[in-house]
C-alpha beads as a LAMMPS data file, in Angstrom:
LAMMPS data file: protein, C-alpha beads

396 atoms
393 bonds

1 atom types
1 bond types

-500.0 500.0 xlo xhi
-500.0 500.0 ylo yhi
-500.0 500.0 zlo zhi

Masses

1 110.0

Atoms # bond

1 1 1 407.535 -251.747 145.770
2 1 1 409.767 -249.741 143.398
3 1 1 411.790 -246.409 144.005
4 1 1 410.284 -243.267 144.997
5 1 1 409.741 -242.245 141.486
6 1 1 407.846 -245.050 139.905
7 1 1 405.809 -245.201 142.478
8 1 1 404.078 -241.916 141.914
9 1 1 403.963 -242.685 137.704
10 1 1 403.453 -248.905 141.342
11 1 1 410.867 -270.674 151.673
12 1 1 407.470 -271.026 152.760
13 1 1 404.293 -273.200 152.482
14 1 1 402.571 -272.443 149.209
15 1 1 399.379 -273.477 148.444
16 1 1 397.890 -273.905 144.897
17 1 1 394.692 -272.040 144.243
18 1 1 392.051 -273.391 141.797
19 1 1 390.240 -270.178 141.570
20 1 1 386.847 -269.558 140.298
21 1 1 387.095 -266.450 137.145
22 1 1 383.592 -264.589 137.423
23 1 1 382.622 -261.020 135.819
24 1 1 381.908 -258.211 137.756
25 1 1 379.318 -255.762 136.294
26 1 1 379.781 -251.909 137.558
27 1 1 376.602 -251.285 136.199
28 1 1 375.005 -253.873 138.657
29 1 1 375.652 -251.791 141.380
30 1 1 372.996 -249.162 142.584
31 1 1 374.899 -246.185 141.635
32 1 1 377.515 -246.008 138.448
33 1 1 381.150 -245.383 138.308
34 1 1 382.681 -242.333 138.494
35 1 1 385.236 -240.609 136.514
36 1 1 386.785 -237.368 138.693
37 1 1 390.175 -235.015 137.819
38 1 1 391.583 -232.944 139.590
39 1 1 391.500 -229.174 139.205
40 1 1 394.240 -228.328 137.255
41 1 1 395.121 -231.016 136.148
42 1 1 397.062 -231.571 132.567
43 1 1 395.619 -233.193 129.677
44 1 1 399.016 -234.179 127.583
45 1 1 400.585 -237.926 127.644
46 1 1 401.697 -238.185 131.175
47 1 1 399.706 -236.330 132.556
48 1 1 396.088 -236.401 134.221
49 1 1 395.099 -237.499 137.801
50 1 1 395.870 -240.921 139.481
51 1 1 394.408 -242.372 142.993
52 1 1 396.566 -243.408 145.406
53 1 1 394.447 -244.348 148.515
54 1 1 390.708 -243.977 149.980
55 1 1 388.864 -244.235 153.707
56 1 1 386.215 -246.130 155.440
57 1 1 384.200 -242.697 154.635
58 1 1 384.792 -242.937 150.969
59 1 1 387.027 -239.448 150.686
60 1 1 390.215 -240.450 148.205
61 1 1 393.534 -239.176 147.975
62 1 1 396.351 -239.038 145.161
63 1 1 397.961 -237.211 142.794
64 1 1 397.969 -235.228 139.343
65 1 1 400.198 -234.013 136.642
66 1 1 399.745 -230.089 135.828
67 1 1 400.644 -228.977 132.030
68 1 1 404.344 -228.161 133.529
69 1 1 404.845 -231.672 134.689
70 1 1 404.960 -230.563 138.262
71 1 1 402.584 -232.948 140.362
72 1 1 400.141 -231.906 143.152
73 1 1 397.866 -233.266 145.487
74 1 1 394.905 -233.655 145.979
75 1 1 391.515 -234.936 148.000
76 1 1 388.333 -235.844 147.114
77 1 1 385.417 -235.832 149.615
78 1 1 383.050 -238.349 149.662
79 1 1 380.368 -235.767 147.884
80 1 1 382.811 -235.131 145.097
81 1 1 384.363 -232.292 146.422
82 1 1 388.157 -231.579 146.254
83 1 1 390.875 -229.811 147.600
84 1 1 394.138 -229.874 146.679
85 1 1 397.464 -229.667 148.722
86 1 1 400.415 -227.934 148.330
87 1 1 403.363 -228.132 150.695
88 1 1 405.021 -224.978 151.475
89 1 1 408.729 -225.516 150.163
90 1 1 407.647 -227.543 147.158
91 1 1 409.154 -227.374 143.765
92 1 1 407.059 -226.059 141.029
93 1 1 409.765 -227.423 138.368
94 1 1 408.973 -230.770 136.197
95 1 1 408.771 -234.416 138.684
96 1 1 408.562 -231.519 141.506
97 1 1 405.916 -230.583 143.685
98 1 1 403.499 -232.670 146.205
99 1 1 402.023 -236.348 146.557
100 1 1 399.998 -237.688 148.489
101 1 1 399.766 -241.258 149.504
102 1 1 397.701 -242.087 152.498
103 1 1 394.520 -240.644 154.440
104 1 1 393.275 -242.249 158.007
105 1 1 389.926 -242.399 159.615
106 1 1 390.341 -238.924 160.475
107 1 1 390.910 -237.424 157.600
108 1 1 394.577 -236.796 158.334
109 1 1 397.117 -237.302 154.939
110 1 1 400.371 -237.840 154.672
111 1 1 402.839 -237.993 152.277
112 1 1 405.924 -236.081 150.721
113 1 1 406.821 -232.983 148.225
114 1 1 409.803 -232.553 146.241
115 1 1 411.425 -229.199 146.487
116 1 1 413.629 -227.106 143.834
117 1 1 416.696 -229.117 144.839
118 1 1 414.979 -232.175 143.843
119 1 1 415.306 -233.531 148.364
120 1 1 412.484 -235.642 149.452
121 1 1 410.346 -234.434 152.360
122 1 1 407.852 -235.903 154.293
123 1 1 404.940 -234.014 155.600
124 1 1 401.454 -234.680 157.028
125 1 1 398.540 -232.665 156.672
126 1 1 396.052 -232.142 159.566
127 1 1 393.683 -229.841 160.858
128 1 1 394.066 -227.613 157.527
129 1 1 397.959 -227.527 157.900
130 1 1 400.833 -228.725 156.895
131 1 1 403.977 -230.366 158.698
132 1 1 406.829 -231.422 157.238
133 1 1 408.827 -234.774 157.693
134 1 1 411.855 -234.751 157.771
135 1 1 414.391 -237.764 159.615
136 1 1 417.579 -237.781 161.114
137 1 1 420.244 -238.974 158.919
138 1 1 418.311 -238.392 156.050
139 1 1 419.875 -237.129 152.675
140 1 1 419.890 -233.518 151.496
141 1 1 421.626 -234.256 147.944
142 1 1 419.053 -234.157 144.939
143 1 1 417.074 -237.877 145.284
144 1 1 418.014 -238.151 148.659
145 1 1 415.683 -237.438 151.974
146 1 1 412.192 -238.780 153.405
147 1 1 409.366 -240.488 151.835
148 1 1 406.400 -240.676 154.092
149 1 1 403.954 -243.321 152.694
150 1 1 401.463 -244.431 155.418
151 1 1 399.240 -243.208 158.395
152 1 1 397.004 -245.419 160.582
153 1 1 394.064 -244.363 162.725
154 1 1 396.427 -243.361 165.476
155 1 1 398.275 -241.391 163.016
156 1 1 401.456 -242.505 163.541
157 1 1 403.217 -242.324 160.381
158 1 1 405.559 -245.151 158.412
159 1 1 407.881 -244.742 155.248
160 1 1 411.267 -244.659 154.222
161 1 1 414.843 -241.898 153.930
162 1 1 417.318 -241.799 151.360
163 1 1 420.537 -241.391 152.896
164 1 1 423.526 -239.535 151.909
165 1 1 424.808 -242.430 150.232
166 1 1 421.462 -243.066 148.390
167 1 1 420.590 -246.022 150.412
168 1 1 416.825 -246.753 151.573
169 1 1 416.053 -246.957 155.957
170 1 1 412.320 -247.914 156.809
171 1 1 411.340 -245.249 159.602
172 1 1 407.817 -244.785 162.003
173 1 1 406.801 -241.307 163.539
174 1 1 404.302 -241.445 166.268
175 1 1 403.656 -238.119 166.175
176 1 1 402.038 -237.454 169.776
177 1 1 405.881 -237.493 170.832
178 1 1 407.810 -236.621 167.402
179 1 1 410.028 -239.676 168.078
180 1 1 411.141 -240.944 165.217
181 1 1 412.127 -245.203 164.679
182 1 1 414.541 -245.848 161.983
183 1 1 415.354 -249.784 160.578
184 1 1 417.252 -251.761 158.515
185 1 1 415.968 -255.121 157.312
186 1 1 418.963 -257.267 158.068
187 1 1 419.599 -259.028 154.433
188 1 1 419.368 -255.283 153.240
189 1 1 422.112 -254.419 150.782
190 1 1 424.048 -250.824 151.638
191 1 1 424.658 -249.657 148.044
192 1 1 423.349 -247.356 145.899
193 1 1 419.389 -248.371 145.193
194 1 1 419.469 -250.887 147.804
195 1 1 418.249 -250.922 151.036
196 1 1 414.644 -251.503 153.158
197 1 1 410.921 -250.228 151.877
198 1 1 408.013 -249.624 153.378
199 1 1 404.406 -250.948 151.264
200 1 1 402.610 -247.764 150.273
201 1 1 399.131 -246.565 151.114
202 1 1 398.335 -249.793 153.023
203 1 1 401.375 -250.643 154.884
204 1 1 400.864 -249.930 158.529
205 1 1 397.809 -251.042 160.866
206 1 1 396.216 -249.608 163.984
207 1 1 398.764 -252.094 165.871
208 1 1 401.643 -250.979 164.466
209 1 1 402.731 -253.721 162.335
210 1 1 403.928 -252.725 159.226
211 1 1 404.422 -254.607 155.579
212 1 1 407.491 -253.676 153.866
213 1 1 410.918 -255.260 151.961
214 1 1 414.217 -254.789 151.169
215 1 1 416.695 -255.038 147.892
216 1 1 419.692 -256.968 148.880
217 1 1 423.058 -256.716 147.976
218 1 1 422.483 -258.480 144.586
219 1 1 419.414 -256.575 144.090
220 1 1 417.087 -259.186 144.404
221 1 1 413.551 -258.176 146.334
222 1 1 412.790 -260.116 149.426
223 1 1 409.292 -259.534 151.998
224 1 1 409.263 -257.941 155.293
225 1 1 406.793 -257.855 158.064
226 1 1 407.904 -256.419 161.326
227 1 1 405.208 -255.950 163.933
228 1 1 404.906 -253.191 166.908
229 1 1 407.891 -254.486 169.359
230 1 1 410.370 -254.319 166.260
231 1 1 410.507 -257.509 165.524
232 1 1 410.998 -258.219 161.643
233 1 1 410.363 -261.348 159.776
234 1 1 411.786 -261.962 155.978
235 1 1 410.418 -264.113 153.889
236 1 1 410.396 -265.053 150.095
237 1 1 406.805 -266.691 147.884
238 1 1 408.226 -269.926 146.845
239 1 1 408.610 -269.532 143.140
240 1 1 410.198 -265.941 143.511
241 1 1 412.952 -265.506 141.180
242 1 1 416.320 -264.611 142.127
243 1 1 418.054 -262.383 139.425
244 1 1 418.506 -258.461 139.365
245 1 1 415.277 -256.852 140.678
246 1 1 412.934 -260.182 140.643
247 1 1 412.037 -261.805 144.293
248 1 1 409.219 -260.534 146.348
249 1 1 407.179 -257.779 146.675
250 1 1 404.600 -256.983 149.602
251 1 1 401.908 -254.398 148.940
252 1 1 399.693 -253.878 151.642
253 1 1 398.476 -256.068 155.285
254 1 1 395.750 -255.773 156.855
255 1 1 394.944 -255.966 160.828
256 1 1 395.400 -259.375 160.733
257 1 1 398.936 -259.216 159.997
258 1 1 397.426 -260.516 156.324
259 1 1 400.193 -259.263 153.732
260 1 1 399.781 -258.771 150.148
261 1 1 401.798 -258.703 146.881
262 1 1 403.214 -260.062 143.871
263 1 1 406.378 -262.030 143.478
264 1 1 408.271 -261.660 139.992
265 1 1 409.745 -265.295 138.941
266 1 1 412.950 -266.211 136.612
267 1 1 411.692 -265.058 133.617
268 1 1 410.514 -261.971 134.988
269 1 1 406.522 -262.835 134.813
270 1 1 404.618 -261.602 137.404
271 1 1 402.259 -263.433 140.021
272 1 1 399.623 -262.619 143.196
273 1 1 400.265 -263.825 146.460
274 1 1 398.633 -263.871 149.945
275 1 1 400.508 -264.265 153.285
276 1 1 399.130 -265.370 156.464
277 1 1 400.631 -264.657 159.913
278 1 1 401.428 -268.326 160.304
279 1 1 403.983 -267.809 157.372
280 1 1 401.478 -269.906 154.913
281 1 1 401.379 -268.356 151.723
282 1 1 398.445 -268.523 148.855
283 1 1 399.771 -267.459 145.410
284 1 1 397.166 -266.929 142.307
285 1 1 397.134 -265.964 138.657
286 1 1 394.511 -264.072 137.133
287 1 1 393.173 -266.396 134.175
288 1 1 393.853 -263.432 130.797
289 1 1 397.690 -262.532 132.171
290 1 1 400.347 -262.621 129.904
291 1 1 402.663 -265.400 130.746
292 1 1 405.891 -262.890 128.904
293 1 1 408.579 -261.110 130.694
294 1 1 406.592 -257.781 132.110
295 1 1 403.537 -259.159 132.230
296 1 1 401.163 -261.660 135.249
297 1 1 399.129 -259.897 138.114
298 1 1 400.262 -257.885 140.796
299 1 1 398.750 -258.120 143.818
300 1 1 398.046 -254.710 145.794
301 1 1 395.844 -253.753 148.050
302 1 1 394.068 -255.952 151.072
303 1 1 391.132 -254.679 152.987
304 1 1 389.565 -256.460 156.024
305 1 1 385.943 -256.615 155.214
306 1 1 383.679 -259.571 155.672
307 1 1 381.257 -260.008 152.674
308 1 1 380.934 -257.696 149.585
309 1 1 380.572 -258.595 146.238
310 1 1 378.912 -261.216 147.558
311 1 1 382.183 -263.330 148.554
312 1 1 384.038 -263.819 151.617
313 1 1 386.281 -261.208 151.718
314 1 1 388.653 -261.133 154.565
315 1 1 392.231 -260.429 153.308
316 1 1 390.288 -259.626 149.670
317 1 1 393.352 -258.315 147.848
318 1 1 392.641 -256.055 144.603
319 1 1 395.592 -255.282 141.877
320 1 1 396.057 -255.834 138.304
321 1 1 397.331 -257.576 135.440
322 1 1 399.153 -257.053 132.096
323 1 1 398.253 -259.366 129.485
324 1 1 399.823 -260.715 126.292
325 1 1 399.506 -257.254 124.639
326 1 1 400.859 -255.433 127.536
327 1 1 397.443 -253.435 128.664
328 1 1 396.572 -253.028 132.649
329 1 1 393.409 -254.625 133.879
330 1 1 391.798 -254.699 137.143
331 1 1 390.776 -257.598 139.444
332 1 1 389.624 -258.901 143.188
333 1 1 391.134 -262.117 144.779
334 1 1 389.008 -263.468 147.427
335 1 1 390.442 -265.929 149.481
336 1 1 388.536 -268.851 150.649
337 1 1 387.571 -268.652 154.722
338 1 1 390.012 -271.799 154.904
339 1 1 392.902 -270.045 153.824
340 1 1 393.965 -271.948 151.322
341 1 1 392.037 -271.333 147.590
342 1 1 390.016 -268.333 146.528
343 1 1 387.972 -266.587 143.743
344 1 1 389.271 -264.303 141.057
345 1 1 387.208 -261.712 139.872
346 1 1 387.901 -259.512 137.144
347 1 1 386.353 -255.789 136.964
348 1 1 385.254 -254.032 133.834
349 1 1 387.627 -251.804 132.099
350 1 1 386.900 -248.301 132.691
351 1 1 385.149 -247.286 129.408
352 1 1 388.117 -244.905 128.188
353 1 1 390.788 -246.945 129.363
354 1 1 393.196 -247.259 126.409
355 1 1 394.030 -250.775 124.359
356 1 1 397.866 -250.355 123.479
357 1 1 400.907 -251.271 125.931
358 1 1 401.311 -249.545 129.161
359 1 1 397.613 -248.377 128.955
360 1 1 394.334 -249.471 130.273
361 1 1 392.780 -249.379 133.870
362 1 1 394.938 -249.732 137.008
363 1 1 394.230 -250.766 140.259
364 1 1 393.922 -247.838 143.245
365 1 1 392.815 -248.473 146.771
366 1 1 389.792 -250.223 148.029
367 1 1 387.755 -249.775 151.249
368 1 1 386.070 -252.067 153.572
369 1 1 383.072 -251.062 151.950
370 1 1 384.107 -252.013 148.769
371 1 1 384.492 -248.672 147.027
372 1 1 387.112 -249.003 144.524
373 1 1 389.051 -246.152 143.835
374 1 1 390.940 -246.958 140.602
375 1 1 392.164 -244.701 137.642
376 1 1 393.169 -245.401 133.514
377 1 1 395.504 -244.753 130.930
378 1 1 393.846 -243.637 128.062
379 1 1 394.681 -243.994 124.110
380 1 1 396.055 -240.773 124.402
381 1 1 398.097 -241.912 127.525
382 1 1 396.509 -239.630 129.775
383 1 1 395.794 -240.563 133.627
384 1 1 391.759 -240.403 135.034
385 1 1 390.522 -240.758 138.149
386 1 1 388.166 -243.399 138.151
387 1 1 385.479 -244.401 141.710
388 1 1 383.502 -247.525 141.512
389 1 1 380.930 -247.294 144.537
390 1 1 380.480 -249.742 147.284
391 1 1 378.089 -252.091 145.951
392 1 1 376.344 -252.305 149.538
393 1 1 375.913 -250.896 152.772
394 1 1 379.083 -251.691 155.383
395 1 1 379.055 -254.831 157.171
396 1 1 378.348 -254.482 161.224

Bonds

1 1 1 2
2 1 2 3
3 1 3 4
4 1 4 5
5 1 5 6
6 1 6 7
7 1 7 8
8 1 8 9
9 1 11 12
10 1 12 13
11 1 13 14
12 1 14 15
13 1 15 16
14 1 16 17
15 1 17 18
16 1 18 19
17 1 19 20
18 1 20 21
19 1 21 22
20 1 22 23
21 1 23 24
22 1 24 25
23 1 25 26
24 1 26 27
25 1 27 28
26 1 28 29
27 1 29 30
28 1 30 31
29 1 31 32
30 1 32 33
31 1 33 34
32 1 34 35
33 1 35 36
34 1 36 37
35 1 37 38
36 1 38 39
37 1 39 40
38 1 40 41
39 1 41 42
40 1 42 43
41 1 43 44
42 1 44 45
43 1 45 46
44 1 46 47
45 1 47 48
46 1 48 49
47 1 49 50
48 1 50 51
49 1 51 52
50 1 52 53
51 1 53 54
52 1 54 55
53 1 55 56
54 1 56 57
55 1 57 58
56 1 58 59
57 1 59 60
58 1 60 61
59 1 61 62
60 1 62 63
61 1 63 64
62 1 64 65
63 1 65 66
64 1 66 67
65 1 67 68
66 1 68 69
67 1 69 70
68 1 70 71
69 1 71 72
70 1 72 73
71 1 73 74
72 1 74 75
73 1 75 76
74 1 76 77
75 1 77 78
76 1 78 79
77 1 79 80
78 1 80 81
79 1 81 82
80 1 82 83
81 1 83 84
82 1 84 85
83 1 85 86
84 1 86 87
85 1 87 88
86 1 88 89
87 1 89 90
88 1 90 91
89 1 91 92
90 1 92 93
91 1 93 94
92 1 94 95
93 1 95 96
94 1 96 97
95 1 97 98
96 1 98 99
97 1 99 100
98 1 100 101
99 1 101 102
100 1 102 103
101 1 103 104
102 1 104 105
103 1 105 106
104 1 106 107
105 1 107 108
106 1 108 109
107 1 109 110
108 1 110 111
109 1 111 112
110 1 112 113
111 1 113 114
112 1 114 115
113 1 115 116
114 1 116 117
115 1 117 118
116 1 118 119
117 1 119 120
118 1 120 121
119 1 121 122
120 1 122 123
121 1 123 124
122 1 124 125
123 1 125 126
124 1 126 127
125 1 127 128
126 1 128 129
127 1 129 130
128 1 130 131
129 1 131 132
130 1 132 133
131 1 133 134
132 1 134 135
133 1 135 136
134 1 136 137
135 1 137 138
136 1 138 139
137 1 139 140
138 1 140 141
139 1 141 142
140 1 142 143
141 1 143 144
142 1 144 145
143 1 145 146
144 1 146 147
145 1 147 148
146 1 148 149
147 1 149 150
148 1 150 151
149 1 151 152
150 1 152 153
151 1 153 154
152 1 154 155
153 1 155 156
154 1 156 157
155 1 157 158
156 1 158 159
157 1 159 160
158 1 160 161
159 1 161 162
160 1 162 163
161 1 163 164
162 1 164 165
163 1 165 166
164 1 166 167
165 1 167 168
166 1 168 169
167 1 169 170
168 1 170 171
169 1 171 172
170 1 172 173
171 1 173 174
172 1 174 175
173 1 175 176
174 1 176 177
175 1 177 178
176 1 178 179
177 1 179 180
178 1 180 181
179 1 181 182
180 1 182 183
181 1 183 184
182 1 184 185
183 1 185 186
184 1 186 187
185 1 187 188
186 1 188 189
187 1 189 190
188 1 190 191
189 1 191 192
190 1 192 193
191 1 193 194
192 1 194 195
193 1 195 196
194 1 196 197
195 1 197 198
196 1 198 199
197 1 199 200
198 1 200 201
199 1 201 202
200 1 202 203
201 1 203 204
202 1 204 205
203 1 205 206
204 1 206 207
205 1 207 208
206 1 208 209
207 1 209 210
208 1 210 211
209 1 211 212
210 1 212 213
211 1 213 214
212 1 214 215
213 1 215 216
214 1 216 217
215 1 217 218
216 1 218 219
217 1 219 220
218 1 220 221
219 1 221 222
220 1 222 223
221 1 223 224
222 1 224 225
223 1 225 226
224 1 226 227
225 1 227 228
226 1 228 229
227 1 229 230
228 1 230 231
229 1 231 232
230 1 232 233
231 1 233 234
232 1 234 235
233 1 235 236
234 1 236 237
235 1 237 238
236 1 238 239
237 1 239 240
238 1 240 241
239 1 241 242
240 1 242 243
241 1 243 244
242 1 244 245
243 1 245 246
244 1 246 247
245 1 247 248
246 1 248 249
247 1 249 250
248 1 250 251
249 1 251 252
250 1 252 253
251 1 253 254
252 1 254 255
253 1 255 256
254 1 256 257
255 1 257 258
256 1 258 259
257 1 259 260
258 1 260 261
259 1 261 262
260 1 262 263
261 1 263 264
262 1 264 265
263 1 265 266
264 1 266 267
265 1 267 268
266 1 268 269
267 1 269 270
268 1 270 271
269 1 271 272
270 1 272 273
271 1 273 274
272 1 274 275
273 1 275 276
274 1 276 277
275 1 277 278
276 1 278 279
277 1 279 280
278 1 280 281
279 1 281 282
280 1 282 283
281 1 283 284
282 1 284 285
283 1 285 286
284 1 286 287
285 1 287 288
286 1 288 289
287 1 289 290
288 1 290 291
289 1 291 292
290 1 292 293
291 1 293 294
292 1 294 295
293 1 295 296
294 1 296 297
295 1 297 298
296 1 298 299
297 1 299 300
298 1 300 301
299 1 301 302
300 1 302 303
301 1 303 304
302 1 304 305
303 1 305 306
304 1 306 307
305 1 307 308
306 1 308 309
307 1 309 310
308 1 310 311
309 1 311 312
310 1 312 313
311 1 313 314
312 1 314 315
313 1 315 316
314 1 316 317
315 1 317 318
316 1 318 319
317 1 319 320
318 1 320 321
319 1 321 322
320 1 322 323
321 1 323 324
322 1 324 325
323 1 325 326
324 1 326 327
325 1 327 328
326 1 328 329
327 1 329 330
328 1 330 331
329 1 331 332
330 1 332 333
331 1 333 334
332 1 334 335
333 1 335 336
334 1 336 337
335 1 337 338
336 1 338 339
337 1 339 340
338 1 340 341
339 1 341 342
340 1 342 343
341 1 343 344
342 1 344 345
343 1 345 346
344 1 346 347
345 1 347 348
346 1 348 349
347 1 349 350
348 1 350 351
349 1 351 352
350 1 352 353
351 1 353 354
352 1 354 355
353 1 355 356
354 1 356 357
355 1 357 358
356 1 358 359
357 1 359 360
358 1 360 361
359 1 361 362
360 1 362 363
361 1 363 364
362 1 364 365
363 1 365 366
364 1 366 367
365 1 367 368
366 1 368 369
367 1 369 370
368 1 370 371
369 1 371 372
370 1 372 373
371 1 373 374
372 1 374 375
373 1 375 376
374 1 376 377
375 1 377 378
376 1 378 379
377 1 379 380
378 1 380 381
379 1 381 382
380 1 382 383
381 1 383 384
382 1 384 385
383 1 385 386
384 1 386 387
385 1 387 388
386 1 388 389
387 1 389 390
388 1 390 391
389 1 391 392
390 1 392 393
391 1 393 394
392 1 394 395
393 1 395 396
């Protein structure tokens, strides 16, 4: 949970997890991985295509860098074909231009586009079209305006505005009506930066409840859940540190009001955690993380199958982790049926992926299938989409 830009380049009961490390084996499953880029997309350092969510039906969204460092959107069916999505109004100057963060059920996307003023709008696409998002009280300076990040199957819609004063608001659209919800956690600072989040990609369910945070007014990170009727809940992983920009950071929940994340300590190393409704929190390292400022696992995504991989999987959370020479792997917590405990599997580096710092593979969305859409840095620090396929039919 960062600001709007690094995104698109990502005291409670704690219980200790002796975690089992095994080795998963893409080739194992019945059909290989698959590396995908979007058309048009650039092939210098920065640029290249990244994932940013996928469906029950397999068909993945995200995002990729053209040769002008403008960014588009794109989707990818679940037969490998894409098409791309541009927002009428966007920006076709560099860090301008359309992203895409989150697809439903129904094939519906949302997301936001930069224009040539460098203002944040929201928009969803539907039925072949394009709407734009834009709230009330929203910015309309360069950095400022609306971030739309998630859409359920109901397709209401969940992210966050940039006010005129460049402070973050969380805001849901049910779109049936247009009416918009706006909130403020209430530890939320009111400065510059500062403000409440919304989790990306995975951050709202079917019931409304949504996973988010908030930086306070010492810019420390802190968790938020806060469910249909409004009602939030804060809450910090026991450990979390509390320095500039350490604390707690929620990444996804799933309909069982399961949250996940990663919490970033004292010394700045980072570390998995899952949250149960009851307020009980698991929290996990990934045997291979560095233990150095900058590096640990990140928790990310949580999905709310029942088996795959051949472990219990419900509230699996997928991220990954930097290690002592500063390269991005992926991995799968699965937390024991008991809640408390789990198994840590790591995932096989895409072949390309890249061995110096800030490159390797990174963690995208998974289904309740278990198709991983994930994407890598290569050595010539260029992004790739990257699909590992469900390694079994669904679950009844």
């Amino acid at each position: 949970m960062t600001n709007a830009v690094a995104r698109l380049v990502s005291l409670l009961t704690v219980a200790a997890v002796a975690a089992l490390t095994l080795s998963i084996s893409v080739r194992s499953s019945a059909q290989e991985p698959i590396e995908f880029e979007a058309p048009g997309a650039g092939t210098g350092a920065g640029q290249g295509t990244i994932a940013t969510d996928i469906n029950w039906e397999g068909a993945i969204v995200g995002n990729y860098a053209l040769p002008t460092n403008a960014f588009g959107a794109y989707m990818r069916s679940p037969k490998g074909k894409f098409t791309t999505l541009n927002a009428p109004g966007a920006g076709a100057g560099a860090n301008q231009g359309t992203s895409a963060w989150s697809i439903n059920s129904k094939g519906e996307i949302t997301g936001y586009y930069i224009d040539g003023s460098n203002v944040y709008h929201g928009y969803v696409w539907a039925d072949d079209t394009i709407t734009s998002i834009d709230v009330p009280g929203a910015g309309a300076g360069s950095g400022q305006g609306t971030l739309a990040y998630d859409i359920n199957s109901k397709g209401e819609i969940a992210g966050e505005y940039i006010d005129g004063n460049n402070v973050f608001h969380g805001f849901t659209l049910w779109l049936g009506p247009g009416a918009f919800t706006s909130f403020d956690a209430p530890g939320a600072g009111a400065g510059p930066g500062q403000g409440t989040f919304t989790a990306s990609e995975d951050g709202l369910t079917r019931k409304a409840s949504l996973a988010g945070g908030y930086l306070d007014g010492s810019d420390v990170y802190h968790g938020l859940l806060r469910v249909a009727d409004g009602t939030m809940t804060e809450f910090d992983v026991m450990g979390a540190g509390t320095g500039a920009y350490q604390g707690t950071n929620p990444g996804g929940i799933d309909p069982k009001d399961r949250i996940s994340g990663y919490y970033t300590d004292g010394n700045s190393v980072y570390h998995g955690f899952l949250r149960l409704k009851d307020g009980s929190i698991t929290t996990f390292d990934v045997p291979g993380a560095g233990t150095a400022p900058g590096q640990g696992t990140q928790g990310e995504n949580i999905i709310a199958a029942r088996v795959i991989y051949g472990q219990y999987a419900a509230g699996m959370i997928d991220g990954q982790y930097i290690d002592g020479n500063n390269v991005y792997h992926c991995f799968l917590f699965a937390p024991d049926p008991g809640g408390v405990g789990g198994t840590i599997m790591t995932i096989d580096d895409a072949p390309g992926a890249g061995t110096a710092p800030g490159q390797g593979t990174f963690a995208g969305p998974i289904n309740a299938k278990g198709a991983i859409a994930e994407y890598y840095v290569d050595q010539n620090n260029v992004y790739h989409g990257y699909l590992i396929p469900a390694p079994q039919p669904p679950m009844p």
